[in-house]
Structure formats: C-alpha cells, structure tokens
N, CA, C and O of each residue as an XYZ file, in Angstrom:
348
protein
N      -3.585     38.124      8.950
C      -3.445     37.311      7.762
C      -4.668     37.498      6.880
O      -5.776     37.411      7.410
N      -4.588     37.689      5.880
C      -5.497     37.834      4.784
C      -6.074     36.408      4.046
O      -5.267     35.787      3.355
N      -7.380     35.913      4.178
C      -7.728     35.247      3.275
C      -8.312     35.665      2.434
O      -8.877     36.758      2.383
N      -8.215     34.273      1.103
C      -8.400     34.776      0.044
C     -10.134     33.834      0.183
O     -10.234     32.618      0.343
N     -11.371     34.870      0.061
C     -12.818     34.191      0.354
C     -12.921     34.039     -1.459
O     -13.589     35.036     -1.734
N     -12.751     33.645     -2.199
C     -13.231     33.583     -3.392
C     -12.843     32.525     -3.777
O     -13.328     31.732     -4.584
N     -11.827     32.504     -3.112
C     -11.679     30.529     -3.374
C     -11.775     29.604     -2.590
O     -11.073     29.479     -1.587
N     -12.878     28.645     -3.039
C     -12.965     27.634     -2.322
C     -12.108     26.233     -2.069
O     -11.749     25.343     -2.840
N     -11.896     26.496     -0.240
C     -10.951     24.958      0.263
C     -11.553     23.896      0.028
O     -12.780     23.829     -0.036
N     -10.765     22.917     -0.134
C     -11.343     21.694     -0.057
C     -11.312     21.036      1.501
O     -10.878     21.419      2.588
N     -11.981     19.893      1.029
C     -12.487     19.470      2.781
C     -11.166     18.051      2.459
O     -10.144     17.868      3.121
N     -11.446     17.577      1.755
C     -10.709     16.295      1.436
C      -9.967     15.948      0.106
O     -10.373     16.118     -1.044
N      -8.792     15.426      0.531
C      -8.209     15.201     -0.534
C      -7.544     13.827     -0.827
O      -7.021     13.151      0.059
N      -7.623     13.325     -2.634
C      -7.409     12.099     -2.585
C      -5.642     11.553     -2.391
O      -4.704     11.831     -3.139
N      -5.630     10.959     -1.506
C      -4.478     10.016     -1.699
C      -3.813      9.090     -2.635
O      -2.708      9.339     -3.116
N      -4.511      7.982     -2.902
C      -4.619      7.203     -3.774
C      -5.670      6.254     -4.348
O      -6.838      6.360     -3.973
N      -5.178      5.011     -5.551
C      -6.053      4.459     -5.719
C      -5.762      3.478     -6.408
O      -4.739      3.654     -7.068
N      -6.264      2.460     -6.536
C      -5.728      1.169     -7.710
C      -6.432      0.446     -8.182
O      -7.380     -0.044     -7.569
N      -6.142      0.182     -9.441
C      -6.477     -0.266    -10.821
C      -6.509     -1.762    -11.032
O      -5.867     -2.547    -10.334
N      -7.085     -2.018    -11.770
C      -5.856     -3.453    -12.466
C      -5.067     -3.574    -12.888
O      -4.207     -4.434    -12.699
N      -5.130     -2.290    -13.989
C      -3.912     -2.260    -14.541
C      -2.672     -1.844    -13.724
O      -1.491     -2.129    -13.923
N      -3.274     -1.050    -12.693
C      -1.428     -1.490    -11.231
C      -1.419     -2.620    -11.387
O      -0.388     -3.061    -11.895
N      -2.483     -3.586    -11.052
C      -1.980     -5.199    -10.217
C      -1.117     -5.366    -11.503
O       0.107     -5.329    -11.376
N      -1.571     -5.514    -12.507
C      -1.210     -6.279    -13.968
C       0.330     -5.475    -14.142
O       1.304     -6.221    -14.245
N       0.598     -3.797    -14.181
C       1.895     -3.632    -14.278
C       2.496     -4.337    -13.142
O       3.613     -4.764    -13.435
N       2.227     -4.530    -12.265
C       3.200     -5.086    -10.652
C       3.646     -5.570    -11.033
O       4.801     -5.231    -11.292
N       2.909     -7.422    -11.614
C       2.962     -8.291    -11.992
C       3.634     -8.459    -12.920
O       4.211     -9.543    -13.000
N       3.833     -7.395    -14.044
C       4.199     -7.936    -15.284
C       6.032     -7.636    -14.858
O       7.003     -8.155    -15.410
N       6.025     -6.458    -13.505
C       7.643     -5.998    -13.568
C       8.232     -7.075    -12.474
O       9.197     -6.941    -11.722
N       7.329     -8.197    -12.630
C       8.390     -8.734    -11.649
C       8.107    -10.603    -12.414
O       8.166    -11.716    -11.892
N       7.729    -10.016    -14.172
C       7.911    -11.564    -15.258
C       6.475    -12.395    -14.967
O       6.488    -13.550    -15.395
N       5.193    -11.943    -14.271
C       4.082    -12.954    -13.952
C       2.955    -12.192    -14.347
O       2.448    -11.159    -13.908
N       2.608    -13.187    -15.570
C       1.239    -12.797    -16.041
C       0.066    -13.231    -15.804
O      -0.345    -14.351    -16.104
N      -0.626    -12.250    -15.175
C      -2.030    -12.255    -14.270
C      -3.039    -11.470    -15.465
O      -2.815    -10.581    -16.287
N      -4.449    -12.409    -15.053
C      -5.261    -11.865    -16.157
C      -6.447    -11.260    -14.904
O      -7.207    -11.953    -14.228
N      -6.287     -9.747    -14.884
C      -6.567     -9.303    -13.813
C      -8.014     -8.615    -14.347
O      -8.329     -7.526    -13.867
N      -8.862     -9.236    -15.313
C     -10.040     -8.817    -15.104
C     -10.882     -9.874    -14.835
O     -12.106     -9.747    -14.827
N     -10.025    -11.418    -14.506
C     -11.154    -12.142    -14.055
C     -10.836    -11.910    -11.969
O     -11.142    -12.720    -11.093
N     -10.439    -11.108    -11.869
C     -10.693    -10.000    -10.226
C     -11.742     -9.567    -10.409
O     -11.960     -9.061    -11.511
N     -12.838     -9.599     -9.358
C     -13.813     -9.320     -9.585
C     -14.176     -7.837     -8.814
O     -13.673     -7.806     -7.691
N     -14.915     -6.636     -9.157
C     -15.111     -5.538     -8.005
C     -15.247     -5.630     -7.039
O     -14.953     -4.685     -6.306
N     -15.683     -6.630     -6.602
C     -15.489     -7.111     -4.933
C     -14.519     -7.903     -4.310
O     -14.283     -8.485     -3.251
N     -13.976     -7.638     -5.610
C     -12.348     -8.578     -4.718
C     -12.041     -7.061     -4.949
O     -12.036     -6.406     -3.907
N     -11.756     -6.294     -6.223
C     -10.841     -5.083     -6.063
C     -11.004     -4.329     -4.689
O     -10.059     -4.211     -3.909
N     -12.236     -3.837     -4.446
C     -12.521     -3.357     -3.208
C     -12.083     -3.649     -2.154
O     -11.785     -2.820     -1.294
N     -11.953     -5.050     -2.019
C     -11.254     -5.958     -0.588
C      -9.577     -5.712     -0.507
O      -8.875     -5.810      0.499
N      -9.181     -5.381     -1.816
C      -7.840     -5.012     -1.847
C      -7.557     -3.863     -1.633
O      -6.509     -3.435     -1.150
N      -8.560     -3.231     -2.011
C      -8.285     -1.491     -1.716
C      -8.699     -1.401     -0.611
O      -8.349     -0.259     -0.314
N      -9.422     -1.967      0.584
C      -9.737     -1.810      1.892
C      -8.402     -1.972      2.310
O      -7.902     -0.949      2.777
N      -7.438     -3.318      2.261
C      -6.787     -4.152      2.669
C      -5.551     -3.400      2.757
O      -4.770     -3.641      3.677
N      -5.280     -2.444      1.820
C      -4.196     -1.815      1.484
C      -4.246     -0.778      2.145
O      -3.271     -0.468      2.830
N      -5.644      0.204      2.104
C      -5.427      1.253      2.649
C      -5.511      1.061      4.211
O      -5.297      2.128      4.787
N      -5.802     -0.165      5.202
C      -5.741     -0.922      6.269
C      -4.208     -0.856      6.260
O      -3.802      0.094      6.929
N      -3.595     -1.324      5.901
C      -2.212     -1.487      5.710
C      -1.519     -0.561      6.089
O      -0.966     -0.411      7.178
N      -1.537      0.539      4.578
C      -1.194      1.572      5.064
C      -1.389      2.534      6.005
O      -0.518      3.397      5.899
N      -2.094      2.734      6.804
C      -3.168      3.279      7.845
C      -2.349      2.914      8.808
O      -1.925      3.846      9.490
N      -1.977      1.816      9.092
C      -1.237      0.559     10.414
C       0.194      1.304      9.967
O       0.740      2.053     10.778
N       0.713      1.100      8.804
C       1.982      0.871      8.907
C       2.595      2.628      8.876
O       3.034      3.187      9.881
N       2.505      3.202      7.666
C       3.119      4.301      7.931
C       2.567      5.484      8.112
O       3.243      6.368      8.638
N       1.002      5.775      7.647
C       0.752      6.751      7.384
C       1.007      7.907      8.182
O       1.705      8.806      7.713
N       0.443      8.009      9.531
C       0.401      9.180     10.611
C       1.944      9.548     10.876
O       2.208     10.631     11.396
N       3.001      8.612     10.505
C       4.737      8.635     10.390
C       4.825     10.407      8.737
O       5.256     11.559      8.681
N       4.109      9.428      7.831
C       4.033     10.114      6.503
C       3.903     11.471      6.881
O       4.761     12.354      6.856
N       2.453     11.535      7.313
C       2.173     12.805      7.305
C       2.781     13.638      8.561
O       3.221     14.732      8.204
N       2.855     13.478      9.384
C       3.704     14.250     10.024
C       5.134     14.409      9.542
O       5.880     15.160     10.169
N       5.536     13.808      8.554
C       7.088     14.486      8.259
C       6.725     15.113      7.126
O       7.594     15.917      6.789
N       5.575     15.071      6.219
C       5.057     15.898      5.285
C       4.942     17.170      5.553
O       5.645     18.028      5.020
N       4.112     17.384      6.342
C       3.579     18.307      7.186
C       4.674     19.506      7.973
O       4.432     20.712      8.014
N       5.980     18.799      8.599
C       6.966     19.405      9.185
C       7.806     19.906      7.490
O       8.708     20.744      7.470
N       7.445     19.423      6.602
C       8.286     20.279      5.420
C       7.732     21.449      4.619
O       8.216     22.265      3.836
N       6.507     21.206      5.133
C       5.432     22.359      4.484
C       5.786     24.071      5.063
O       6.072     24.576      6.149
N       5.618     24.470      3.931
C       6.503     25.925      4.440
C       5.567     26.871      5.579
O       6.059     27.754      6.282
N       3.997     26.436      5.584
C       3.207     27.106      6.574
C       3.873     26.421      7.781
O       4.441     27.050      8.674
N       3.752     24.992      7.735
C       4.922     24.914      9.205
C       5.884     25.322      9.409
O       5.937     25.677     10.586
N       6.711     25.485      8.922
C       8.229     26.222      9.020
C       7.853     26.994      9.948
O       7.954     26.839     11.165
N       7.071     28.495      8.898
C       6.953     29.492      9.176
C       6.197     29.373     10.404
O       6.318     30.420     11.040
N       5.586     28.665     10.903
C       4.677     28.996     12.685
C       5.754     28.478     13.427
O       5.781     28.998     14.542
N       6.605     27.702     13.257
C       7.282     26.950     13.894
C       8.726     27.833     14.214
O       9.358     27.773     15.269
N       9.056     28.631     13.069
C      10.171     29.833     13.440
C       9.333     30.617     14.412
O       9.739     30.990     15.512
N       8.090     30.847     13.905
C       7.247     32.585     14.729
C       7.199     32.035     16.167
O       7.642     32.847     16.980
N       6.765     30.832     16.714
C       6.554     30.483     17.965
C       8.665     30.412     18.816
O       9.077     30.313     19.972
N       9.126     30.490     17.925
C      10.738     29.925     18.177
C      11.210     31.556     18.340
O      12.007     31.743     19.260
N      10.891     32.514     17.712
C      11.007     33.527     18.200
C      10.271     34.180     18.800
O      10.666     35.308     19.095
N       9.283     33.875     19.114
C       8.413     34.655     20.501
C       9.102     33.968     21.730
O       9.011     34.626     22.766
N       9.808     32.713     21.829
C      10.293     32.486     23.066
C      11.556     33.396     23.629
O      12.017     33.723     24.723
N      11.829     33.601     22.275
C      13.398     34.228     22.513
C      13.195     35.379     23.124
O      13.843     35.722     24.113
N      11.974     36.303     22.410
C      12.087     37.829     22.802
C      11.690     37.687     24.747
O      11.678     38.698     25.450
C-alpha cells in the first residue's frame, strides 16, 4: 500500500459543539423563549461536559462502530480477510 507522506493526518477530530444560539434555536422550535446569554460560560461548559457525558454513556461506541463498519477501508479488509479464509 502506498502512502501518501506529504500529507499530513490528523490526530483528532472534532465531533461537536454548542452554542447558545443551539439552546435558543431548541427552545424557540418547541414556542419557549429563553434569554440564553444570561447562561453563564460556566454553566455553558457544565452543559457541554454534561452532554458529551451523555453521549459517551448512551450511544457513542454503538455510533462509531456502525460508522466505521460503513467505511469503505472496512469493507475492503473485511472482504480481504473473508477471502483469505476461503482460499
């Protein structure tokens, strides 16, 4: 397999992130108006811990492993190992 050395991988990549203006659209699509800059950065933070806690617990390692099984580098190891059994 050939890599390509001229371009550089990344180590990490972002997932997500949230705003006020998420909380404030949430809020506004479900008719409740929140004045979401008296949230203070240390509440935002506690929410963005809280969430990504959340998510972490609830689905993530589910996520990425079915991510992961659609990715075409998996496919492809996943046929090559499926036919080395055969031969």
């Amino acid at each position: 397999m050939k890599v390509n050395k001229t371009k550089e991988t990344k180590e990490f990549f972002e997932i997500t992130s949230i705003s006020r203006d998420d909380i404030k659209g949430h809020f506004a699509e479900k008719g409740i108006k929140i004045n979401v800059e008296k949230i203070s950065d240390d509440e935002m933070t506690w929410i963005a811990r809280k969430m990504a806690d959340n998510y972490c617990n609830c689905c993530y390692w589910n996520s990425l492993e079915n991510l992961v099984n659609s990715c075409s580098y998996y496919k492809n190891e996943k046929m090559s190992k499926m036919r080395n059994r055969i031969k």
